[in-house]
C-alpha positions as protocol buffer text, in pm:
chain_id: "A"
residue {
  index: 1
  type: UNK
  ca { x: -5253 y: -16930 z: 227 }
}
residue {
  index: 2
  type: UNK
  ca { x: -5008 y: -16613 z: 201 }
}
residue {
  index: 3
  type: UNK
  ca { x: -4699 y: -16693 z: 20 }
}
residue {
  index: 4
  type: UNK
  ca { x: -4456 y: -16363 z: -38 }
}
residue {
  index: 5
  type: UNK
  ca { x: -4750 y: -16114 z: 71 }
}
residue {
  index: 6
  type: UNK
  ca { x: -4961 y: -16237 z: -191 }
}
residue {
  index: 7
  type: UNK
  ca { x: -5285 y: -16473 z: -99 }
}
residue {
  index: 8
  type: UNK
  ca { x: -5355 y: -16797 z: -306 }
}
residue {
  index: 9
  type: UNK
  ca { x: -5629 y: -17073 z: -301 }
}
residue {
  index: 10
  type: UNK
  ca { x: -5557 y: -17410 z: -340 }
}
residue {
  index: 11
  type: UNK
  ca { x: -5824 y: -17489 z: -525 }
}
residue {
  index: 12
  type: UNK
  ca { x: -5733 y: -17187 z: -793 }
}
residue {
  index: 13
  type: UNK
  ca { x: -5380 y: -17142 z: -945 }
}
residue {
  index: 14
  type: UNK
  ca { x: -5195 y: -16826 z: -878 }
}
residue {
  index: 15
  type: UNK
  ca { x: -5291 y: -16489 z: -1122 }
}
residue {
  index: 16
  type: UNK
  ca { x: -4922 y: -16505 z: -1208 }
}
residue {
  index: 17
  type: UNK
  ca { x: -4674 y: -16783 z: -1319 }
}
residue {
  index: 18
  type: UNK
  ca { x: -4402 y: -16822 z: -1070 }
}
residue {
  index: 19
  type: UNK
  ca { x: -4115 y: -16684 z: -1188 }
}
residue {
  index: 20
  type: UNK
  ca { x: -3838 y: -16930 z: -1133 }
}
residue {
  index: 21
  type: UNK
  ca { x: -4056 y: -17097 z: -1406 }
}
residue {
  index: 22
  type: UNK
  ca { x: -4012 y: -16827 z: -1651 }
}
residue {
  index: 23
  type: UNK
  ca { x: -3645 y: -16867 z: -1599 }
}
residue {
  index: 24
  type: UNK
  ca { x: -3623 y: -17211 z: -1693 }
}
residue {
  index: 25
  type: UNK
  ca { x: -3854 y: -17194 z: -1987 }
}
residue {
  index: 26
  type: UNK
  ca { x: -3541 y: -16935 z: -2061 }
}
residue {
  index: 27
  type: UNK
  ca { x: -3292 y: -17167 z: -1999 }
}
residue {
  index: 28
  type: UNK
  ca { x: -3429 y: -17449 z: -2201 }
}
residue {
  index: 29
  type: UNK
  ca { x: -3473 y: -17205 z: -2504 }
}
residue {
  index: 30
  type: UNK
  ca { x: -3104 y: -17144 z: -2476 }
}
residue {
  index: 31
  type: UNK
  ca { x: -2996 y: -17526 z: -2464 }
}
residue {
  index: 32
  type: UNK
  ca { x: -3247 y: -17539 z: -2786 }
}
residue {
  index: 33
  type: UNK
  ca { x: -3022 y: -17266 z: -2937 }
}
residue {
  index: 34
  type: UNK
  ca { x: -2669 y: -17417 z: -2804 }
}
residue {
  index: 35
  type: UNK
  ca { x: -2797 y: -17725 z: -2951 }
}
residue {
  index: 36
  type: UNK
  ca { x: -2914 y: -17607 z: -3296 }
}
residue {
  index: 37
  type: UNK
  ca { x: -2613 y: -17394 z: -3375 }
}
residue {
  index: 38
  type: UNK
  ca { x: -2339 y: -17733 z: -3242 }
}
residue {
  index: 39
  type: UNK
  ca { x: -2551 y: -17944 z: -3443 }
}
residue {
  index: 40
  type: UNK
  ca { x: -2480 y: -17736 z: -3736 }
}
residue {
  index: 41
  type: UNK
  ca { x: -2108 y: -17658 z: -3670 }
}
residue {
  index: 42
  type: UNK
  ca { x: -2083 y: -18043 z: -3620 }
}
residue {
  index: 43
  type: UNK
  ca { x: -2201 y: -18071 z: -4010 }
}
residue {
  index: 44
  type: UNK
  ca { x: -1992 y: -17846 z: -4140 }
}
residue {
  index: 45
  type: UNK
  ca { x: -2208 y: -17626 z: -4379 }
}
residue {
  index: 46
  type: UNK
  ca { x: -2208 y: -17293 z: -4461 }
}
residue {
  index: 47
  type: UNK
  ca { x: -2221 y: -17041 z: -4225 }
}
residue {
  index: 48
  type: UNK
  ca { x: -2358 y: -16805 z: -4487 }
}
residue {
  index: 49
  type: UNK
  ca { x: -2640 y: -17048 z: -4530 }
}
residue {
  index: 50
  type: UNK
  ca { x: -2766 y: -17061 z: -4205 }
}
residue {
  index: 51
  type: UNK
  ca { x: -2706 y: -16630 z: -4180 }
}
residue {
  index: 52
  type: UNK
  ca { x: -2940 y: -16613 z: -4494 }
}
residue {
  index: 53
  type: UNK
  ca { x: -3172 y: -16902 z: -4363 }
}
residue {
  index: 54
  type: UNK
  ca { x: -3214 y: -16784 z: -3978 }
}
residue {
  index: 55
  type: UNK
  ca { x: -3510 y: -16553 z: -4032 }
}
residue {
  index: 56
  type: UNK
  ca { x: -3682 y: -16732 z: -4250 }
}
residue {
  index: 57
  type: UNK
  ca { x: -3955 y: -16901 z: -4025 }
}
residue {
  index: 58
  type: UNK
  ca { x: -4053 y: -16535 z: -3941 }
}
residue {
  index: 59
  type: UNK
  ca { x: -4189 y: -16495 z: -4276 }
}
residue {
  index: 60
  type: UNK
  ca { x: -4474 y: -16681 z: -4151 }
}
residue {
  index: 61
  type: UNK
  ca { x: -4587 y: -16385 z: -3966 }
}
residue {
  index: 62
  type: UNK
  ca { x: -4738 y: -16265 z: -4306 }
}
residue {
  index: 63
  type: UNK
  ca { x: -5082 y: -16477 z: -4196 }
}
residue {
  index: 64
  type: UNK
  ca { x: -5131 y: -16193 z: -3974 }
}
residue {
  index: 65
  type: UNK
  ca { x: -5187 y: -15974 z: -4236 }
}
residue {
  index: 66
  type: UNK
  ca { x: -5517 y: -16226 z: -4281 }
}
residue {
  index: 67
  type: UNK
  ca { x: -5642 y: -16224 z: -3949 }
}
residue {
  index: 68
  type: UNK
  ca { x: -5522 y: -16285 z: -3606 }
}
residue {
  index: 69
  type: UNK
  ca { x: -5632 y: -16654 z: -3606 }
}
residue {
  index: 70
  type: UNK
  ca { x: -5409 y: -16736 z: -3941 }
}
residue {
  index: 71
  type: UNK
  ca { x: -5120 y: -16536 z: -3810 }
}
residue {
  index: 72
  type: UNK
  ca { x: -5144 y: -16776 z: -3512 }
}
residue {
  index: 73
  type: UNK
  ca { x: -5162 y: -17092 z: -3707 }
}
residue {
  index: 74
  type: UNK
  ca { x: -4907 y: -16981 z: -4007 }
}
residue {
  index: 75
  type: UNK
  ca { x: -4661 y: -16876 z: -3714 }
}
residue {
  index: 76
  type: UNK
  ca { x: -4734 y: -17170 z: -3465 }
}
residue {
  index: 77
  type: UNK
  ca { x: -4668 y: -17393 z: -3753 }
}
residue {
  index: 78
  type: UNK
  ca { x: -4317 y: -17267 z: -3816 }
}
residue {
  index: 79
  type: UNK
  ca { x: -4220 y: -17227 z: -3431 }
}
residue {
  index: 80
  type: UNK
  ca { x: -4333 y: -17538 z: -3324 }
}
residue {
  index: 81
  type: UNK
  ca { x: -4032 y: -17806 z: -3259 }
}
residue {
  index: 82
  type: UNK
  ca { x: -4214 y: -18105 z: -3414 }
}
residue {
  index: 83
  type: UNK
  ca { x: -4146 y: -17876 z: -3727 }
}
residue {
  index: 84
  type: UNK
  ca { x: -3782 y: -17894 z: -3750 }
}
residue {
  index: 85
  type: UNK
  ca { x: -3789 y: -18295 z: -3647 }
}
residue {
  index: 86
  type: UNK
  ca { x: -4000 y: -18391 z: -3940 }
}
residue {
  index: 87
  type: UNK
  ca { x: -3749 y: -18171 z: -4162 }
}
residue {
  index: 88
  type: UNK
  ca { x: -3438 y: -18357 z: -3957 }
}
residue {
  index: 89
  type: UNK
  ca { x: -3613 y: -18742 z: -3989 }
}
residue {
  index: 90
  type: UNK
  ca { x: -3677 y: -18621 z: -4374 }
}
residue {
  index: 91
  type: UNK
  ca { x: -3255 y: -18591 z: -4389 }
}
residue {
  index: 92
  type: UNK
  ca { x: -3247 y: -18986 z: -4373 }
}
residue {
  index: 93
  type: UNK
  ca { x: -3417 y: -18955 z: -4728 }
}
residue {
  index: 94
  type: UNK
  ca { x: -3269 y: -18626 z: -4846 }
}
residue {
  index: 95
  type: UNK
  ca { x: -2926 y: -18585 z: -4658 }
}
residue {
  index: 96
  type: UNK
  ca { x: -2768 y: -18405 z: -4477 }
}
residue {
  index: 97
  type: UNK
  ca { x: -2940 y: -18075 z: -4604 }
}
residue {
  index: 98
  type: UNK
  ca { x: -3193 y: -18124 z: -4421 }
}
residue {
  index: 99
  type: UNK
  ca { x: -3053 y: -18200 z: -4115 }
}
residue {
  index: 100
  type: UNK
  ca { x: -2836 y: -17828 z: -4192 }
}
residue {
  index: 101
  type: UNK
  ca { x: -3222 y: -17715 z: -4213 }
}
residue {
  index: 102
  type: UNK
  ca { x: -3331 y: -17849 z: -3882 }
}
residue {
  index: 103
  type: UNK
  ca { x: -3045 y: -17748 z: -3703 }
}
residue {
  index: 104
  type: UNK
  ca { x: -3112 y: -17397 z: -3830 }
}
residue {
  index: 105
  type: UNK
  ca { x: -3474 y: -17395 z: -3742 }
}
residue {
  index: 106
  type: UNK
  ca { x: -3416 y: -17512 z: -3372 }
}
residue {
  index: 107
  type: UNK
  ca { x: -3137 y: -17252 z: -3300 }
}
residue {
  index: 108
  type: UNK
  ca { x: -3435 y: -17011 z: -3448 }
}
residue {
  index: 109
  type: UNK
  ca { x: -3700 y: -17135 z: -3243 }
}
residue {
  index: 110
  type: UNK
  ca { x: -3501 y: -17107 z: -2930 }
}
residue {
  index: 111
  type: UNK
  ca { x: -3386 y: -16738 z: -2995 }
}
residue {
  index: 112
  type: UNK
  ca { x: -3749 y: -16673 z: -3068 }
}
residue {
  index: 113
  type: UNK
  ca { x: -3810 y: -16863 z: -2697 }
}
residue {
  index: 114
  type: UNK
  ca { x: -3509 y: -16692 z: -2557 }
}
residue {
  index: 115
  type: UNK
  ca { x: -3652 y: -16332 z: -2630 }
}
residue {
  index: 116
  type: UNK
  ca { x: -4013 y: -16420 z: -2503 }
}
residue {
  index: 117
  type: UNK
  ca { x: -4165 y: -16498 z: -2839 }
}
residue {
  index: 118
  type: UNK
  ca { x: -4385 y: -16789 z: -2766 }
}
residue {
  index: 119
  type: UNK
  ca { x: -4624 y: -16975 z: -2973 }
}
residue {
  index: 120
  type: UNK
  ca { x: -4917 y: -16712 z: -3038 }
}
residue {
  index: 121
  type: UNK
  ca { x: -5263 y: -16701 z: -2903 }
}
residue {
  index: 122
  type: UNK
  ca { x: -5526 y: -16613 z: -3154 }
}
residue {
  index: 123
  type: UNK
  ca { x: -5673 y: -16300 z: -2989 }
}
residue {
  index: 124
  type: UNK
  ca { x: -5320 y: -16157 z: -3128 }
}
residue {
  index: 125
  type: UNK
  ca { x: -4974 y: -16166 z: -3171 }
}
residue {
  index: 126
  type: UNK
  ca { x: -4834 y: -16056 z: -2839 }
}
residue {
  index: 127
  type: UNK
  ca { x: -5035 y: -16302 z: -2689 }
}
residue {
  index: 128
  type: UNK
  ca { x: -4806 y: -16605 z: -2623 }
}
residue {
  index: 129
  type: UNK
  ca { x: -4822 y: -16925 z: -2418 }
}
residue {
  index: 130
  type: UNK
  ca { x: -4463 y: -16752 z: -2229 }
}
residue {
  index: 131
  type: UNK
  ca { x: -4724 y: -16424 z: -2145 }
}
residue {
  index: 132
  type: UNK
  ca { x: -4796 y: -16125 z: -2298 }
}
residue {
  index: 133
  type: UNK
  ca { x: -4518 y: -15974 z: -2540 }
}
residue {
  index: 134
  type: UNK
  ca { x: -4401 y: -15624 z: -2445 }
}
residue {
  index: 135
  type: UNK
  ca { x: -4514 y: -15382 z: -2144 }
}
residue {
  index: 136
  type: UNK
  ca { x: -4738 y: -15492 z: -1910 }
}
């Protein structure tokens, strides 16, 4: 079957994602950061909080400095939306801190998604489940 000058079995999938899909995997990271960032306004906390607080999850890059496999983990763990939703369910114990927290960490995640930076592969850290990071 030829689809756009390019031939595909049926019985393989294509070489290359479609790319209305990369799109919407765009898209949704954006809702993730609308959503993070109202959530937080919607609290009421400090805006200098979440400024200082944003970044944070990248520190988990450090496993890198390891190996490739515990870069992957450390930063999987920390980009990851169950993550965040333990932290938020924990705010029905802790208060409403940790719902700030959550809130925080989803608008991060989402940037992160937003700007291609998916969860990592562990044959490095430009390997991500949205493609390869940087030049192809």
């Amino acid at each position: 079957m030829t689809i756009d000058g390019t031939t595909m079995s049926l019985s393989q999938p294509a070489a290359n994602p479609i790319k209305g899909t990369a799109l919407l995997l765009r898209l949704e990271a954006l809702a993730a950061v609308v959503f993070g960032v109202t959530a937080y306004a919607m609290l009421g906390q400090s805006w200098i909080v979440f400024a200082v607080l944003f970044l944070v999850p990248d520190v988990f890059m450090a496993g890198y400095l390891v190996s490739p496999r515990v870069g992957a983990w450390s930063y999987n763990l920390v980009h990851t939306y169950v993550t965040p939703a333990l932290v938020a369910a924990s705010g029905f114990v802790f208060g409403p801190i940790a719902f700030g927290i959550a809130a925080i960490w989803v608008a991060h995640i989402g940037m992160d998604r937003m700007l291609g930076y998916g969860l990592k592969k562990e044959t490095g850290f430009h390997d991500t489940h949205l493609g390869r990071i940087g030049k192809k």
